[in-house]
C-alpha positions as a printed NumPy array, in Angstrom:
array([[ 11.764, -26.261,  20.046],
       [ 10.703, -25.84 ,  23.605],
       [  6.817, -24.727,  24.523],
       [  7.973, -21.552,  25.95 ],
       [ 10.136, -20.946,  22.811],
       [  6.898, -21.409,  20.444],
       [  4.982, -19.132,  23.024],
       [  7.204, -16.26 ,  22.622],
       [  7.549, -17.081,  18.976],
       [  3.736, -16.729,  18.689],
       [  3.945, -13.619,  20.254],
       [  6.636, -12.068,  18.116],
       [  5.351, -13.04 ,  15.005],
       [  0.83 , -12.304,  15.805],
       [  0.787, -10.456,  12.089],
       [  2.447, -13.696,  10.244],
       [  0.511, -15.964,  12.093],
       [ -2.436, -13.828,  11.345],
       [ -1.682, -13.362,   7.297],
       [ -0.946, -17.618,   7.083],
       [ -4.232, -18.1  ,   8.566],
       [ -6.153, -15.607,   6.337],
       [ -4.179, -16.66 ,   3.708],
       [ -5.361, -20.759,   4.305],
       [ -8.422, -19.896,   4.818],
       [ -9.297, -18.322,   1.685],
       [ -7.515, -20.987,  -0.613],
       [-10.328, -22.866,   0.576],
       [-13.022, -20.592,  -0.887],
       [-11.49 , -19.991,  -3.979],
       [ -8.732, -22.495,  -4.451],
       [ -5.288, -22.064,  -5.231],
       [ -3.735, -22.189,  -8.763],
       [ -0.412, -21.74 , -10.323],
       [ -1.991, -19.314, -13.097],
       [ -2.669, -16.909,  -9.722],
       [  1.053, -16.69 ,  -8.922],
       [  3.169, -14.406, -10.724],
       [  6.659, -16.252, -10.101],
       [  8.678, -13.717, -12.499],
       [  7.304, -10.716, -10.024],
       [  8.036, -12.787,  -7.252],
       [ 11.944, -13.955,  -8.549],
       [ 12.344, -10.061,  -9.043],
       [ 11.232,  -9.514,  -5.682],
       [ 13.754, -11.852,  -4.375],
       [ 16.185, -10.838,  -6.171],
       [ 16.131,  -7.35 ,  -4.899],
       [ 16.019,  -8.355,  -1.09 ],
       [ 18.84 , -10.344,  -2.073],
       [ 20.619,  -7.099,  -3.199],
       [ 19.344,  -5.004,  -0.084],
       [ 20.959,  -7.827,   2.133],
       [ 24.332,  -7.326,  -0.009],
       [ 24.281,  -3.672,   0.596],
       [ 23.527,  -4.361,   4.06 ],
       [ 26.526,  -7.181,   4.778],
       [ 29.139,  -4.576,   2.275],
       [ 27.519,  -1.46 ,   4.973],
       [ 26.73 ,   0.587,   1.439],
       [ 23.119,   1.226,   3.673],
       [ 25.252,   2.579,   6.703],
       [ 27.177,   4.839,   4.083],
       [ 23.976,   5.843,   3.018],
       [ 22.777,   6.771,   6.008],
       [ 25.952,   8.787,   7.254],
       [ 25.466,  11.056,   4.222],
       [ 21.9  ,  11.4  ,   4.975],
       [ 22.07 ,  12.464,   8.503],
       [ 25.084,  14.609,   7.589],
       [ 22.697,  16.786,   5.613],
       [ 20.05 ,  16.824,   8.378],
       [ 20.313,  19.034,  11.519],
       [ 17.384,  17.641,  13.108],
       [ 15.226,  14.469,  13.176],
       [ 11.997,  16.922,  11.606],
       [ 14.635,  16.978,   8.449],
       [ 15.106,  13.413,   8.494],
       [ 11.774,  12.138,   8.809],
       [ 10.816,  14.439,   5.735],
       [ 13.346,  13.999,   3.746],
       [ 12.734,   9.902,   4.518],
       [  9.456,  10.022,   3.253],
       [  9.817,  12.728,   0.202],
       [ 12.542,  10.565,  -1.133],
       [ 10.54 ,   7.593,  -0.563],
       [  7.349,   9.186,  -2.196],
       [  8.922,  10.626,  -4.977],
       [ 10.736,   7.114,  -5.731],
       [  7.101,   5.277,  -5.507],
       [  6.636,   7.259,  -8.771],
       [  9.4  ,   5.472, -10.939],
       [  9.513,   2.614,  -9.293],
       [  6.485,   0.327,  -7.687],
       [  5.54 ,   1.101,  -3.632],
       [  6.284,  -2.347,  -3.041],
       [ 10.104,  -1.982,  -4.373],
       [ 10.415,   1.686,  -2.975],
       [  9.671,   0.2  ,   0.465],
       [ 11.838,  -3.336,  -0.055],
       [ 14.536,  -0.529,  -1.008],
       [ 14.315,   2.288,   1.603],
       [ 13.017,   0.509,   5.091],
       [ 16.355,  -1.072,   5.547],
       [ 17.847,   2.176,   5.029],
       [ 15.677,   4.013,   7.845],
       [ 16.459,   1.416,  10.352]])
């Protein structure tokens, strides 16, 4: 990789960069253990962006979407519905999941 490739890398990615280094940092104050990682949370997490990448590759988030905005007759409509459906999900399932599931689907 070329310098001016890792510049504008750098640029792109300032918030990863930023979260390694924070994320470094403080294994040195209070040091990193396995007992701190939940791996089963993070398999299931996986797991799922595995399945929102399948919907995405089969376009089941384009179908989606079609119906969506055919029920919409303005982008004020959208944007609410968006979020109530998102909010109202974040009650069943976890925010984290909710988001993992419904981001893809608003792009």
């Amino acid at each position: 990789m070329n310098k001016e490739k890792f510049r504008s890398w750098i640029k792109k990615e300032v918030v990863f960069i930023g979260a390694a280094l924070l994320a470094i940092t403080s294994s040195f104050f209070t040091g990193v253990h396995s007992s701190h990682i939940d791996f089963d949370v993070l398999m299931l997490l996986f797991n799922l962006m595995l399945v929102v990448v399948a919907f995405e590759k089969l376009q089941v988030l384009d179908y989606l979407s079609t119906l969506i905005l055919k029920h919409c007759q303005n982008t004020r409509q959208l944007m609410v519905g968006l979020i109530a459906l998102t909010f109202f999900m974040a009650m069943i399932i976890t925010n984290d999941v909710a988001l993992i599931t419904f981001v893809p689907l608003a792009l």
